[in-house]
C-alpha positions as CSV (number, residue, x, y, z in Angstrom):
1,X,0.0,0.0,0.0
2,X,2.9,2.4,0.4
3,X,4.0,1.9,-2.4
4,X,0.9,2.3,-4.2
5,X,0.7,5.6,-2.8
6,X,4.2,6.8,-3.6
7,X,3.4,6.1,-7.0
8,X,-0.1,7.6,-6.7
9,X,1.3,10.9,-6.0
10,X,4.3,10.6,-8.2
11,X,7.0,10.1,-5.9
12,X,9.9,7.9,-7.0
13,X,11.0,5.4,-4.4
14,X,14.4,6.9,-4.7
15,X,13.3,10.5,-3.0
16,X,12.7,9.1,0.3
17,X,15.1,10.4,2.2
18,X,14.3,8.6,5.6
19,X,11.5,5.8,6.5
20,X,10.9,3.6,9.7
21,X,8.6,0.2,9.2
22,X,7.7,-1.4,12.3
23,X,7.2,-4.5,11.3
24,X,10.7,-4.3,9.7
25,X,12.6,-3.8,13.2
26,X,10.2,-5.7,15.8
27,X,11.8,-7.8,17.9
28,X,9.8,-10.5,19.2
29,X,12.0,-11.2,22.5
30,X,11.6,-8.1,24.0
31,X,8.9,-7.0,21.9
32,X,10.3,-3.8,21.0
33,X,10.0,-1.8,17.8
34,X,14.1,-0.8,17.3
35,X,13.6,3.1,16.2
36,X,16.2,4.9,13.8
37,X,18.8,7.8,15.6
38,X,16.5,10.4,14.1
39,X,13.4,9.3,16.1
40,X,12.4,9.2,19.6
41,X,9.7,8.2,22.1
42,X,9.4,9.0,25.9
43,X,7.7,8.0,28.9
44,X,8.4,7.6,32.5
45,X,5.6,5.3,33.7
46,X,7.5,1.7,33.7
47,X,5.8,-1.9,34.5
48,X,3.9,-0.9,30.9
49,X,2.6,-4.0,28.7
50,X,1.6,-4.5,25.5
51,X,-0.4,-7.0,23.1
52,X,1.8,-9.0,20.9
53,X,-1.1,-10.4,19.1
54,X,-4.8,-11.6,19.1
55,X,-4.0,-14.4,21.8
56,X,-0.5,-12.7,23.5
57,X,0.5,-9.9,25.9
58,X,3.9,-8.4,26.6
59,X,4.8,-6.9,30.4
60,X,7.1,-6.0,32.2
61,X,8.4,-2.3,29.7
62,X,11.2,0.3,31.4
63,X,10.7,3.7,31.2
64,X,10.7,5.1,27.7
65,X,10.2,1.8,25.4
66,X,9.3,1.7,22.0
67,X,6.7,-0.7,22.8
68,X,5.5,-3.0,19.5
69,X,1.6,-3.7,19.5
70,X,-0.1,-6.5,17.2
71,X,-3.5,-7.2,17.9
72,X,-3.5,-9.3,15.0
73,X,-3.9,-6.7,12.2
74,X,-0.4,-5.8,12.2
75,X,2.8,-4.4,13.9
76,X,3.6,-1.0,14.7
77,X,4.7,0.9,17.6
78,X,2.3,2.2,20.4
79,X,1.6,5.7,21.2
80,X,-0.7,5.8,24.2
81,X,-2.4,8.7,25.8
82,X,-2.3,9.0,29.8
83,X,-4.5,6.8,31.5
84,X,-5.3,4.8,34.5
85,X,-6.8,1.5,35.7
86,X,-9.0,2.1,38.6
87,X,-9.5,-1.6,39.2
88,X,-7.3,-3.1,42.4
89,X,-5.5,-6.3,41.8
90,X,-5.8,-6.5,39.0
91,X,-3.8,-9.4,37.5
92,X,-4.9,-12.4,38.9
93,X,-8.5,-10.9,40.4
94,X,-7.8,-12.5,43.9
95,X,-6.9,-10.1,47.1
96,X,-8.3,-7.8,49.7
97,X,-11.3,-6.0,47.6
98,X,-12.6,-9.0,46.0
99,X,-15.1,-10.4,47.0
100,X,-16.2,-14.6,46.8
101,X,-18.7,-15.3,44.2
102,X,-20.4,-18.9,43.7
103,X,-18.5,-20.3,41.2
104,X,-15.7,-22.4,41.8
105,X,-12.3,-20.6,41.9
106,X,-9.0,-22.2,40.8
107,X,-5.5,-20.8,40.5
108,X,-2.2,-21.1,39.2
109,X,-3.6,-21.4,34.9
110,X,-0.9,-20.2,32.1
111,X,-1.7,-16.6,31.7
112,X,-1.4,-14.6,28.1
113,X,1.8,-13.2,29.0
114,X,3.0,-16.5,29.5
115,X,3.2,-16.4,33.4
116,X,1.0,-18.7,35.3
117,X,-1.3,-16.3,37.1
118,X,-4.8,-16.6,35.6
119,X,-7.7,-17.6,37.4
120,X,-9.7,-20.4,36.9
121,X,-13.8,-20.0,37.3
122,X,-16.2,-23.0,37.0
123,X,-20.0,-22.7,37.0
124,X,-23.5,-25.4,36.7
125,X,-25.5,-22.8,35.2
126,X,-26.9,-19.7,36.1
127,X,-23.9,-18.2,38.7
128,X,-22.1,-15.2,39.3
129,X,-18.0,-15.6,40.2
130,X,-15.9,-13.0,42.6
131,X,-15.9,-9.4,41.6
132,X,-14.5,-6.8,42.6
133,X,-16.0,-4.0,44.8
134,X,-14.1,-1.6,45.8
135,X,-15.4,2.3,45.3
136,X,-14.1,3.8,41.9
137,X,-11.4,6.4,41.9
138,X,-12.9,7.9,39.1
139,X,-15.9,10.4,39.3
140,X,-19.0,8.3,38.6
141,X,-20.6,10.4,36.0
142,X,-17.4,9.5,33.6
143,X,-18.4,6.8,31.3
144,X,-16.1,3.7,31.3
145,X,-13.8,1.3,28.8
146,X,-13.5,-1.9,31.1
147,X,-11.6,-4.7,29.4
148,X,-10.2,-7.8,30.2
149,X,-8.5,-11.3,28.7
150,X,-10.5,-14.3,28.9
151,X,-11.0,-17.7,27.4
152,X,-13.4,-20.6,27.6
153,X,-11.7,-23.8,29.1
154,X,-14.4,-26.4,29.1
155,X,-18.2,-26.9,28.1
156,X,-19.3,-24.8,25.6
157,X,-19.7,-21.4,24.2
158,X,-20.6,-19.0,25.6
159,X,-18.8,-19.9,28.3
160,X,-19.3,-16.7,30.6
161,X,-21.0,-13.2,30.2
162,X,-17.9,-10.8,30.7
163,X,-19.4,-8.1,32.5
164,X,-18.9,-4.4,34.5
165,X,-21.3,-2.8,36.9
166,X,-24.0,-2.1,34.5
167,X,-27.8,-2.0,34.3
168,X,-28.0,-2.1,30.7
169,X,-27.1,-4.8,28.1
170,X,-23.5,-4.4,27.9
171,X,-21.3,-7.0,28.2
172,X,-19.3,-9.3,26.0
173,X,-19.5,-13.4,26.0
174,X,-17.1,-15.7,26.1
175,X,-16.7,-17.5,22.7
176,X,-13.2,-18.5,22.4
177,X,-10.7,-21.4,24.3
178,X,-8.1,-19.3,23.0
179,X,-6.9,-16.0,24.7
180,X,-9.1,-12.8,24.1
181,X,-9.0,-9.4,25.1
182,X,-13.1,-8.5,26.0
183,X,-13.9,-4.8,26.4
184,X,-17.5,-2.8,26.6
185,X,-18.2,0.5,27.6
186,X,-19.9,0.7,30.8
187,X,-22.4,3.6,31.1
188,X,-22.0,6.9,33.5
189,X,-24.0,7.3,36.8
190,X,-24.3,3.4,37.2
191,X,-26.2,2.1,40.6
192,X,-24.1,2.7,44.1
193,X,-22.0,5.4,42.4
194,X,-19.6,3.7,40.3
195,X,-17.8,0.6,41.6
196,X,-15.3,-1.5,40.4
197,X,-17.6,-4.4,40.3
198,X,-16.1,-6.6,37.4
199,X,-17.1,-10.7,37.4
200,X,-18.2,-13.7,35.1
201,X,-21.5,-14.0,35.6
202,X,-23.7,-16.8,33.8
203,X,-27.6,-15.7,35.3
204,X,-30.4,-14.4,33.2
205,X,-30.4,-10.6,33.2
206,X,-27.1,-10.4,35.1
207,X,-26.3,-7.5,33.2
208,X,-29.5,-6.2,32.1
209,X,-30.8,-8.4,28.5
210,X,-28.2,-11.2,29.4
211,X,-29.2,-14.7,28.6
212,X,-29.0,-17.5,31.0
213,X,-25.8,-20.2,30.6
214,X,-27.0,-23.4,31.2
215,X,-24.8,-26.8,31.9
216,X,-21.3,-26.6,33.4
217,X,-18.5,-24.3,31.6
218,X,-14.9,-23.5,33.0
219,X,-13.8,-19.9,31.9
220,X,-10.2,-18.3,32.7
221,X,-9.4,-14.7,33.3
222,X,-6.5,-11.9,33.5
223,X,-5.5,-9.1,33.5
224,X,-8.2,-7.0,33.7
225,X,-8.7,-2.8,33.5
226,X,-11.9,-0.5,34.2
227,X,-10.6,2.7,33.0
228,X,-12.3,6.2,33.5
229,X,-12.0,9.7,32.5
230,X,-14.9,9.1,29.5
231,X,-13.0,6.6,27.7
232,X,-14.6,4.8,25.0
233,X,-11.6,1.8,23.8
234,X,-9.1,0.2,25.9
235,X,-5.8,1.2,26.4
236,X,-2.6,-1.2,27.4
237,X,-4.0,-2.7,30.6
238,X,-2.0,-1.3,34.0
239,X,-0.9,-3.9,35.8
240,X,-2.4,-2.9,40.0
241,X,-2.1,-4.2,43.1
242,X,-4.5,-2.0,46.2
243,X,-4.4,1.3,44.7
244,X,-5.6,2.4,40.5
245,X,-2.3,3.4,38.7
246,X,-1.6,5.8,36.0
247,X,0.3,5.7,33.1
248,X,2.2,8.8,31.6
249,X,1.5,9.5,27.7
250,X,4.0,8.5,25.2
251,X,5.7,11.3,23.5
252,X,7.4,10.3,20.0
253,X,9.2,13.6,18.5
254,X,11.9,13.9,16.3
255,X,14.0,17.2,14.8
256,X,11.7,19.5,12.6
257,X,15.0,18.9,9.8
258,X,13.8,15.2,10.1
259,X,10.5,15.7,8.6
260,X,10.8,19.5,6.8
261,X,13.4,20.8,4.2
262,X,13.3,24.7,3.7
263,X,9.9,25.2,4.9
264,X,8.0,22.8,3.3
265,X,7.8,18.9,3.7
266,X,6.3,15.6,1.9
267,X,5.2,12.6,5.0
268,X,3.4,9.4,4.6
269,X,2.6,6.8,7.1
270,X,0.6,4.4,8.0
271,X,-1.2,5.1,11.3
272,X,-3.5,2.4,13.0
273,X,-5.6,4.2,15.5
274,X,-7.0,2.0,18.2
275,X,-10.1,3.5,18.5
276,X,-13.0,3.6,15.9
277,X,-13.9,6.5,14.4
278,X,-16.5,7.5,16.8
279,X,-14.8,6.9,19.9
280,X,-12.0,9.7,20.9
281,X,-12.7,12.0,23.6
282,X,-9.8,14.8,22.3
283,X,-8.5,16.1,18.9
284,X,-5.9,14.2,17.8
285,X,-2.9,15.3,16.5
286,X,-1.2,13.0,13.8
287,X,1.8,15.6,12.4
288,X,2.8,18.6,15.1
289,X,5.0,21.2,14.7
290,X,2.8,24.1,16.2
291,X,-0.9,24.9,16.8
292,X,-0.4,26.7,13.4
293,X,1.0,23.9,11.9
294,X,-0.7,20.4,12.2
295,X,-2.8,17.6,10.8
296,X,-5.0,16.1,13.0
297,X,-8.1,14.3,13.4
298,X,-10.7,16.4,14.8
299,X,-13.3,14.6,17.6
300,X,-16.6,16.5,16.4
301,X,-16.6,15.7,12.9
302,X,-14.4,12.9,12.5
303,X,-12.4,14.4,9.3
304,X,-9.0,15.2,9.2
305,X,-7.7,18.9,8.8
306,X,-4.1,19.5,7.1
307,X,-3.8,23.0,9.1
308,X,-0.2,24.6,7.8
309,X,1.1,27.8,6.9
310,X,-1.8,29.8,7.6
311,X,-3.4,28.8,4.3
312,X,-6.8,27.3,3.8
313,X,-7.5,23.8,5.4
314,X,-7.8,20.6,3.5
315,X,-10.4,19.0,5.2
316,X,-11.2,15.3,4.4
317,X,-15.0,14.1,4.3
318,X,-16.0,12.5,7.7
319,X,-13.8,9.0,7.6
320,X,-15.3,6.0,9.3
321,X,-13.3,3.2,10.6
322,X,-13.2,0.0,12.9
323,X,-10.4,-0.3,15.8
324,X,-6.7,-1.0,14.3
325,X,-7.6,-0.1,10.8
326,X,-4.4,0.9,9.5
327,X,-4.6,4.1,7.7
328,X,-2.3,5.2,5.3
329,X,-1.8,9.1,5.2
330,X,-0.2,11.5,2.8
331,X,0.4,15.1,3.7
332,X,2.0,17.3,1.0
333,X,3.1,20.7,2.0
334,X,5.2,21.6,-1.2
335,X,6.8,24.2,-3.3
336,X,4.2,23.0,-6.8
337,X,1.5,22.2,-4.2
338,X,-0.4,21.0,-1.1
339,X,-1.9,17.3,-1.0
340,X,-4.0,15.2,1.4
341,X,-4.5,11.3,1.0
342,X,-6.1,8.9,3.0
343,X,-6.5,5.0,1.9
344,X,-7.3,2.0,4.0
345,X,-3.6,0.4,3.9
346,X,-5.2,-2.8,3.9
347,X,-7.5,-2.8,0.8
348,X,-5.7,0.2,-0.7
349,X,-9.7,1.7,-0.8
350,X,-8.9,5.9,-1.5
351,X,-11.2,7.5,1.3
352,X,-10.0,11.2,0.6
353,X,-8.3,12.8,-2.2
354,X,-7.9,16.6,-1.9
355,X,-5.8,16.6,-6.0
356,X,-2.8,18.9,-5.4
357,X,-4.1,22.5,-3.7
358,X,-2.5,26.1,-4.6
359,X,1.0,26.1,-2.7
360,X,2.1,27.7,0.4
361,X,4.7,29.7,1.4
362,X,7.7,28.3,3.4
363,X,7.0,27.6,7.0
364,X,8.9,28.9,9.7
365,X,8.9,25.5,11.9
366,X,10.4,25.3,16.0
367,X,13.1,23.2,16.4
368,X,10.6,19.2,17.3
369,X,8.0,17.9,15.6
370,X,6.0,15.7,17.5
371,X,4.1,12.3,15.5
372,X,0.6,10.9,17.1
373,X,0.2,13.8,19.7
374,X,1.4,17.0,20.4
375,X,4.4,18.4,22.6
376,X,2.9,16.9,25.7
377,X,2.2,13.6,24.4
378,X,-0.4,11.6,22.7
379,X,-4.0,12.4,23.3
380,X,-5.4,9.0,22.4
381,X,-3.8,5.4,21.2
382,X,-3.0,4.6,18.0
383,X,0.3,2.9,16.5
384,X,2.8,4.1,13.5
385,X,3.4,1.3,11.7
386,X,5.7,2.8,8.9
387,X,6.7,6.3,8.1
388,X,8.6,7.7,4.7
389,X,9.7,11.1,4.9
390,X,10.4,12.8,1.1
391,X,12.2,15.6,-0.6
392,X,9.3,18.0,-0.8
C-alpha cells in the first residue's frame, strides 16, 4: 500500500530520504520496535505492557520503550495517551477487595503473558464468580472502557457473560478457548456510584438483557482494566495491586529537519488508530509542529484537517473506521502544491483525495516535531506502523 501511494502521487521510491517500518525492526523477544537515531519516544511510567497479538500480551516495559503492539492486524509501535486503571488487583483478580462469588475458583492457569497467574472459574449454570467491589477512583458520571483477557476452558460457548457494573445490556460473551481481550463500555451514573464491580456471571439478566448459561463451563481470566475519564476503547492494561495506577502518555518527537526541508515537507505513514472513528474524547494530533502547523483528526466531525502555513485547510469528508484499521496518510506541503491522502492500507480503498491544492509559502517550523500527539504527548492510542519522509 505504500508503495501504491508513492506512485499515486508521483513520488519515485528513490526521494525518500528517511522511512521507519515497524514490522521491519520488531523484535519478538523483548517486543520492541528498534527506532532509527533520528526518532524518539518517551515515557516515565514503567511496569507498561503491551499485546503482541490476538492471543499474547507483553509486560514488564522500562521507562521510555518503544513498545510494538499487534492485535492481530499488524505491527507498529504504540503511542498511548495517559490513562489509569481504577480496578485493584488486577492481575490475577484475587486479594483484599474481591469479594467470593459462587462459582468455583482455581489458580495457578498459564496466563497470556505466558506467566501462570490466571484464574480459573467454573460454574453449573446460572452463577455469578468473585468481583471486585471496591469504590471507583474515578468520578461516577465518567463513562467507562472496562476490558479484560479471557477464554473458555471447558463446556461450551458461551462460556461466561464478561461483564462491568452495568444496568443495561452491555457486556461481552465468552466465545473462544483461545486468549481474548473482552472490552464494553460501561455507562455513567451506574447504581451505588460507580464501583469497580467486574465478574463472570452466567444468570439471566445479570447485566440487564443477558441470557441464562446453562450446563457446566470452565472460563479463565486476566489481566483485567476499568478505566475512567470518558473513555470509549481500551488502552494497554496497567498492571495494579491496592491502589488504581496511571500511566504517563507517550511522546514520540523527532527534529523539525527530520520531517521538513526549507519550509515545506512531503510525509506518509501508515497510522492504526485503536479506536474507531467514533470513539475519541480529544482532537488528535497526527503531524505537530505548532498549533499553526498540524494535521489532525478532529473529535466533532471525524475528518482530518491539514492546518499549515496559515493557508486554507484541507479538510477530508467525515472518515469511518473500525479499531486498528491501518490508515495510510499522505500530507504534501510543497513548493508545486499542497496534497492530502487517505486509503485504508489494507485494501488500498482511496477514502479522501484533496488533488494537489494552490502552494504555500515556506513555513517557519520550531526546532521538534511531534508524531501521534502533540508536545505533551499523545492524546489518544494509536500505532505508527511505517513512516517515509520525502524531498518536498
Amino acid at each position: 500500500m505504500r508503495f501504491a501511494l508513492e506512485l499515486s502521487l508521483g513520488g519515485p521510491h528513490a526521494r525518500t530520504i528517511r522511512s521507519l517500518s515497524a514490522a521491519g525492526t520488531f523484535n519478538a523477544a523483548d517486543g520492541l520496535v528498534t527506532l532509527p537515531p533520528w526518532l524518539t519516544i518517551t515515557c516515565a511510567t514503567t511496569g507498561r505492557t503491551s499485546q503482541q497479538s490476538a492471543s499474547t500480551l507483553k509486560k514488564g516495559y522500562g521507562a521510555n520503550a518503544a513498545r510494538a503492539r499487534n492485535t492481530g492486524t499488524g505491527v507498529g509501535l504504540s503511542v498511548e495517551n495517559a490513562g489509569a486503571n481504577y480496578l485493584t488487583f488486577s492481575e490475577s483478580l484475587a486479594g483484599a477487595d474481591w469479594t467470593a462469588g459462587v462459582m468455583t475458583v482455581t489458580t495457578g492457569h498459564a496466563d497470556p503473558a505466558g506467566g501462570s497467574l490466571a484464574r480459573g472459574f467454573t460454574q453449573t449454570g446460572s452463577q455469578y464468580g468473585d468481583y471486585n467491589q471496591e469504590p471507583l477512583s474515578a468520578p461516577p458520571d465518567e463513562t467507562r472502557s472496562v476490558s479484560g483477557w479471557c477464554r473458555g476452558v471447558a463446556g461450551l460457548a458461551p462460556y461466561a457473560h464478561f461483564r462491568g457494573y452495568q444496568l443495561v445490556a452491555n457486556y461481552a460473551d465468552v466465545m473462544s478457548t483461545s486468549w481474548t481481550r473482552l472490552s464494553v463500555t460501561e455507562d455513567a451514573n451506574v447504581a451505588a456510584g460507580g464501583l469497580n464491580v467486574m465478574n463472570f456471571d452466567t444468570r439471566a439478566g445479570e447485566p440487564t438483557g443477558a441470557p441464562a448459561i446453562a450446563g457446566t463451563t470452565t472460563v479463565h481470566g486476566y489481566g483485567w482494566q476499568k478505566e475512567g475519564a470518558n473513555v470509549l476503547y481500551p488502552s494497554s492494561w496497567i498492571p495494579t495491586t491496592t491502589d488504581a495506577v496511571t500511566r504517563a502518555a507517550d511522546v514520540l518527537s523527532c527534529a523539525s529537519s527530520a520531517l521538513s526541508a526549507g519550509g515545506f515537507f512531503d510525509v506518509a505513514a501508515v497510522i492504526a488508530p485503536n479506536y474507531a472513528d467514533f470513539e475519541t474524547k480529544a482532537d488528535h494530533d497526527l503531524l505537530f509542529f505548532d498549533a499553526d502547523n498540524r494535521l489532525y483528526f478532529k473529535q466533532s466531525d471525524r475528518k482530518l484537517y491539514h492546518h499549515f502555513g496559515g493557508t486554507v485547510d484541507i479538510v477530508s469528508g467525515a472518515l469511518t473506521f473500525a479499531r486498528d484499521t491501518g490508515l495510510a496518510i499522505r500530507a504534501q506541503y510543497r513548493p508545486s502544491g499542497r496534497r492530502l491522502l487517505v486509503a485504508n492500507a489494507a485494501t488500498g480503498v482511496v477514502l479522501f483525495d484533496s488533488g494537489v491544492t494552490s502552494a504555500g509559502t515556506s513555513i517557519s517550523l520550531p526546532a521538534t516535531a511531534y508524531l501521534l500527539g502533540d508536545d505533551s504527548g499523545a492524546q489518544e492510542c494509536s500505532d505508527l506502523r511505517s513512516i517515509s519522509v520525502y524531498r518536498p
